[in-house]
C-alpha positions in Angstrom: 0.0 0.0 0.0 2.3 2.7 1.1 4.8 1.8 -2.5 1.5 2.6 -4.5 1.1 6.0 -2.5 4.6 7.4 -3.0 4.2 5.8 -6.8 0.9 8.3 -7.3 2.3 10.6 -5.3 5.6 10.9 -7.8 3.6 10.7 -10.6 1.2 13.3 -9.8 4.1 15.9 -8.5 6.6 14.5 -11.4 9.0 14.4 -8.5 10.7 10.9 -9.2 14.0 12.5 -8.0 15.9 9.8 -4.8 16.9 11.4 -1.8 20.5 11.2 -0.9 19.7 9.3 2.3 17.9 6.6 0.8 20.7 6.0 -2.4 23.2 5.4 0.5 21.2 2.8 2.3 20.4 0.5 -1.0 23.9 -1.5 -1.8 24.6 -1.5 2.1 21.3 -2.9 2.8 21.8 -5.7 0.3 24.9 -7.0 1.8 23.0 -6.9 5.1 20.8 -9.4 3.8 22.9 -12.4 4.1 23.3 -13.8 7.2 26.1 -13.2 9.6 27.0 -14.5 13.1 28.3 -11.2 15.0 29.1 -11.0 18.7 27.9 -7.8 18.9 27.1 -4.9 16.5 30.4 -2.8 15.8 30.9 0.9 16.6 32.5 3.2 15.3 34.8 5.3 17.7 34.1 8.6 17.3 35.0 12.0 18.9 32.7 14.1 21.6 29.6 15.6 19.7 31.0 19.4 18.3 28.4 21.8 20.2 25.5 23.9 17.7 26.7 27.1 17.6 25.7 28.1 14.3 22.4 30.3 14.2 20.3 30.8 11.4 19.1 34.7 10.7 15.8 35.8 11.9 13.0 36.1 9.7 12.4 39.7 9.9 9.7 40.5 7.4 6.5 39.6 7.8 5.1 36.5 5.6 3.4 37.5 2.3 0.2 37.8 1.5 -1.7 34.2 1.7 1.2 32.4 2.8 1.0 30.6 6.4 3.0 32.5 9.0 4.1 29.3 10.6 5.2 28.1 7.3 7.0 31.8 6.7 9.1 31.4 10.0 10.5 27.8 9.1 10.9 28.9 4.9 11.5 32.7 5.1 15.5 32.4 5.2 16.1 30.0 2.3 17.8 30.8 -0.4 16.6 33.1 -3.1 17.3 30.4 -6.1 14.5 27.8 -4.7 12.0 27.1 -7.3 10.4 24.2 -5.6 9.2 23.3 -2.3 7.1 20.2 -0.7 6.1 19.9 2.6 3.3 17.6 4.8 1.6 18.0 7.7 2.5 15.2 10.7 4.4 12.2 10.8 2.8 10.1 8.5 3.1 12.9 6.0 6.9 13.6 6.3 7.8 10.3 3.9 11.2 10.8 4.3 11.2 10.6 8.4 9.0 7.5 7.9 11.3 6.0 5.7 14.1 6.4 8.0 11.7 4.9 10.8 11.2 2.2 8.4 14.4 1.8 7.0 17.2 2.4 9.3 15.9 2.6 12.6 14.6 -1.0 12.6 18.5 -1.7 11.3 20.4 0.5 13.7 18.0 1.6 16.9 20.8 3.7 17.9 19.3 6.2 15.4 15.4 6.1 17.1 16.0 8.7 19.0 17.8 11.2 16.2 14.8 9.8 13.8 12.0 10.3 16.5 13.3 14.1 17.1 12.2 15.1 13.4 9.1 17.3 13.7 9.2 18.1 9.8 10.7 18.4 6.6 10.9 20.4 3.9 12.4 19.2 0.3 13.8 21.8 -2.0 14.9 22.6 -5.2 17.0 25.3 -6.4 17.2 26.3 -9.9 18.2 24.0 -11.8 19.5 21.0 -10.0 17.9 17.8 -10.3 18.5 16.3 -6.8 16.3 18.0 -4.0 17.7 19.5 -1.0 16.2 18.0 2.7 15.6 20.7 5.1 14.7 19.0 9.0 13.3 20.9 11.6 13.0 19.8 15.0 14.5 19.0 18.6 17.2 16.8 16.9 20.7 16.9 18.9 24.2 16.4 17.8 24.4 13.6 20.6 21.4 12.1 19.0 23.5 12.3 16.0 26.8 10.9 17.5 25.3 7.7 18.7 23.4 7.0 15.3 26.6 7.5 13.5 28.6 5.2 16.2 26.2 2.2 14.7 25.6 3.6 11.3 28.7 4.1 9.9 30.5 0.8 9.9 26.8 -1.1 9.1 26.8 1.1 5.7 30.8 0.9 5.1 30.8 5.0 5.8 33.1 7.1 7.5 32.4 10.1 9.0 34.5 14.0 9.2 32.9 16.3 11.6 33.2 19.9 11.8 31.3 22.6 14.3 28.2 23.0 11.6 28.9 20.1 9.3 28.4 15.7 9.1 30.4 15.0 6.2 29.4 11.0 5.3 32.2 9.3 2.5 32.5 5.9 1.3 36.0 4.8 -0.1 36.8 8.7 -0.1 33.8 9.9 -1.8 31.4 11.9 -0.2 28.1 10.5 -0.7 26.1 13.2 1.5 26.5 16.2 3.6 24.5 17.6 6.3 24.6 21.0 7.8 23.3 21.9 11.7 22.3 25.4 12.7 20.5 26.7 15.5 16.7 27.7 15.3 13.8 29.8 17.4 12.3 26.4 17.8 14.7 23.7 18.5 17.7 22.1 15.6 17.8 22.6 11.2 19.8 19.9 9.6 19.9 20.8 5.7 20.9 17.4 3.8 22.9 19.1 0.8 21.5 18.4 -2.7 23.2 19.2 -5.8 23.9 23.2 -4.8 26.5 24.0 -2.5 25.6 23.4 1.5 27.8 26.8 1.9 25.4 29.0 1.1 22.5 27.7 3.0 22.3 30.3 6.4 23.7 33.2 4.9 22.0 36.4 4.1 20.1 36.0 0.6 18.4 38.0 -2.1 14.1 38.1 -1.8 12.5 35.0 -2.9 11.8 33.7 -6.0 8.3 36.2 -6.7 6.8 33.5 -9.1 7.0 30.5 -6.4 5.4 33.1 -3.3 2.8 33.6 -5.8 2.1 29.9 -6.1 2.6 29.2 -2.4 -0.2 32.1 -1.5 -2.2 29.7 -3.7 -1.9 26.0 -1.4 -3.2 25.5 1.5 -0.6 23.7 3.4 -2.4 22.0 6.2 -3.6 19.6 3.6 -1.5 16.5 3.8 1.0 16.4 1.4 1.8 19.9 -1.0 4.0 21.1 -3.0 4.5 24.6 -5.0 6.6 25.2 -7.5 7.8 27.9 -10.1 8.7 25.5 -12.7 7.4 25.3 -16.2 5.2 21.6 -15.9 2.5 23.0 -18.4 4.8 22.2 -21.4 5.7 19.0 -20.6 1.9 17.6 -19.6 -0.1 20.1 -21.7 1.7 21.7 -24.6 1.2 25.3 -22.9 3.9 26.7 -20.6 3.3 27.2 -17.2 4.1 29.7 -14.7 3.2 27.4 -11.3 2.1 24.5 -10.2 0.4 23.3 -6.9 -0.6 20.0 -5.6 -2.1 18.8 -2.1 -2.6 15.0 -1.6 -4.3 13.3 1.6 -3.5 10.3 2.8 -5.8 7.6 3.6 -6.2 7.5 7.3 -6.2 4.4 9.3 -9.4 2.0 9.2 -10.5 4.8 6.3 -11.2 3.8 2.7 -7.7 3.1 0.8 -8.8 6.4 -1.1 -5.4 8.7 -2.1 -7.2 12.1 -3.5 -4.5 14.4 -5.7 -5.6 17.9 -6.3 -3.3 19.7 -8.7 -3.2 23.5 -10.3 -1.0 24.7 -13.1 -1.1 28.7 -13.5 -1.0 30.1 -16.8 -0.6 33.3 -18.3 -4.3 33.7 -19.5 -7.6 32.0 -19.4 -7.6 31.2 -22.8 -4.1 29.7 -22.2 -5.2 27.5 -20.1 -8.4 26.1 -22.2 -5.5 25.1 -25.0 -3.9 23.6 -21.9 -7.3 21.5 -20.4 -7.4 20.0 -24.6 -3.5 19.3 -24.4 -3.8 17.1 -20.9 -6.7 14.8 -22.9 -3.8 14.7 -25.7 -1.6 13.8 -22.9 -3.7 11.0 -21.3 -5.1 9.6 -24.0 -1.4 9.1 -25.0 -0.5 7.6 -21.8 -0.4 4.4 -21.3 -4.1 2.9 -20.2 -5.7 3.0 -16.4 -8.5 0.3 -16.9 -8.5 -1.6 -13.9 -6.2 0.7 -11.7 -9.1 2.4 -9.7 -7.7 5.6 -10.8 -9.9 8.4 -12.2 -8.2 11.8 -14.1 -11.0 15.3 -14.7 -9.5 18.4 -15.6 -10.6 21.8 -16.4 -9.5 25.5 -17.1 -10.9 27.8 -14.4 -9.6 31.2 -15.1 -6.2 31.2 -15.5 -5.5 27.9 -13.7 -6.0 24.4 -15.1 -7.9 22.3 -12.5 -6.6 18.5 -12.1 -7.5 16.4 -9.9 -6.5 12.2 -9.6 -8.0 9.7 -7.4 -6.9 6.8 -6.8 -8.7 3.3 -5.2 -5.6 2.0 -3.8 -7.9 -1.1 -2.6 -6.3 -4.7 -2.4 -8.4 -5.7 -5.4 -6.2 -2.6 -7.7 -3.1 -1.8 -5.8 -0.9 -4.0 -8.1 -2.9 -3.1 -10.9 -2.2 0.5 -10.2 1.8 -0.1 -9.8 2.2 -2.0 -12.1 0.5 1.3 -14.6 2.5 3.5 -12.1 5.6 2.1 -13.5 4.6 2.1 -16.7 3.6 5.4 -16.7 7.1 6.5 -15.2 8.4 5.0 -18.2 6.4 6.8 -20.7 7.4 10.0 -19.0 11.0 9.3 -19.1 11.0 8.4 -23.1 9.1 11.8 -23.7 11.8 13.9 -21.5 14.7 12.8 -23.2 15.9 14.6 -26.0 
């Protein structure tokens, strides 16, 4: 069930990008697979924690209009190059945190208590990179840190440098993944470097990107899953460029109907844009390779300037491999149109 979540989920937000975390977990994890008679888990022998020192600047300005002013305190001091942003609402909408729970703390419970101190997470992209930043807000320690590594690092065949602000992880002296700590009004940030440098995260920056605040006034981020973006997906889906795109997703609750409903908006520059847009996405599906059978069910429509989309999809035992199995496919077919 949850692998035909994140499946719609990518699909829907065309965000098929890995995180860093996760790629260095995979060839590790296979090796863990066979098994090996230990006397006891080794640790790695590592210096005292390096105390938080580094502080992140104060929002001073207030949020813009529409936007949250929770959300404005955590996102207010990024970067001015961010183009993209996702967030969720709770636990079991932060997938990264529970795929960490999932993943590595049922490996190495040494990390439960780093893990458990997440409150919430933000992934980011910045101009034109490909991989996403992670940005983790929450009560996390460097301690907590220290005694995950201890256990992590020779399970994964990674060693460790430390600095006062930075985790620098490496594998046969390649860096696989760095991970910056700074002080904040409400507890610990660790930004999880993507493809733009980690240097520049915490420093002063230029106003945000106008085009993504416009789209972020436009979500309503209590709703599960989001995202907002600034990024042209209009000419890719539709034929039309656009100038924004949202998308809020709720996931089905315990004991609830196995019902994942995607709402998604692409802004364009006029209404009558975004009519030739709603006949370019029934280009676009029928294209695509077929649904029958998948429980899944596509509508959109121009409403003003926006185009209108929304997805549901019956995630049911009787169509959740059916609706993988078209998942992939569909991943597929939107790989082979992307490339050149």
């Amino acid at each position: 069930m949850n692998r035909s979540i994140i499946a719609g989920l990518s699909l829907a937000a065309c965000t098929v990008n890995p995180n860093p975390i996760e790629e260095i977990s995979h060839e590790p994890a296979a090796k863990q697979a066979v098994p090996v008679e230990v006397s006891q888990p080794e640790v790695a022998a590592l210096p005292t924690a390096p105390p938080l020192t580094a502080m992140l600047p104060k929002v001073m300005t207030p949020a813009p209009p529409g936007i949250d002013a929770a959300l404005w305190r955590d996102i207010g001091w990024f970067p001015a190059d961010v183009v993209e942003l996702a967030g969720g609402v709770g636990r079991d909408n932060t997938p990264l945190a529970r795929w960490a729970e999932d993943s590595i703390v049922s490996e190495f419970p040494a990390c439960g208590p780093l893990v458990a101190a997440i409150d919430r997470i933000y992934m980011v992209q910045q101009g034109a990179s490909q991989r996403p930043t992670q940005v983790a807000f929450g009560s996390m320690t460097r301690e907590q840190e220290r005694g995950c590594l201890q256990a992590l690092l020779p399970g994964m065949g990674l060693t460790s440098e430390q600095d006062e602000a930075m985790t620098i992880l490496s594998r046969a002296d390649e860096v696989i993944a760095r991970a910056g700590w700074w002080k904040h009004a409400d507890g610990a940030v660790v930004v999880i470097e993507g493809e733009a440098p980690l240097g520049r995260w915490g420093e002063p920056s230029g106003p945000p990107n106008p085009a993504l605040l416009a789209t972020l006034a436009a979500i309503d981020p209590t709703l599960g899953l989001w995202m907002a973006s600034a990024r042209d997906y209009g000419s890719f889906f539709t034929g039309v460029a656009s100038s924004g795109l949202t998308l809020a997703a709720t996931r089905p609750g315990p004991g609830g109907p196995p019902v994942l409903p995607v709402r998604i908006g692409l802004r364009f520059a006029s209404a009558r844009e975004a009519e030739l847009a709603e006949r370019g996405a029934a280009k676009f599906v029928a294209s695509a390779p077929t649904s029958d059978g998948t429980g899944l069910t596509f509508s959109a429509r121009a409403d003003g300037s926006w185009l209108r989309v929304e997805l549901v999809a019956d995630l049911s035992e009787a169509n959740a491999q059916k609706f993988v199995a078209w998942a992939e496919k569909m991943t597929a077919n939107m790989r082979a149109r992307a490339e050149p």
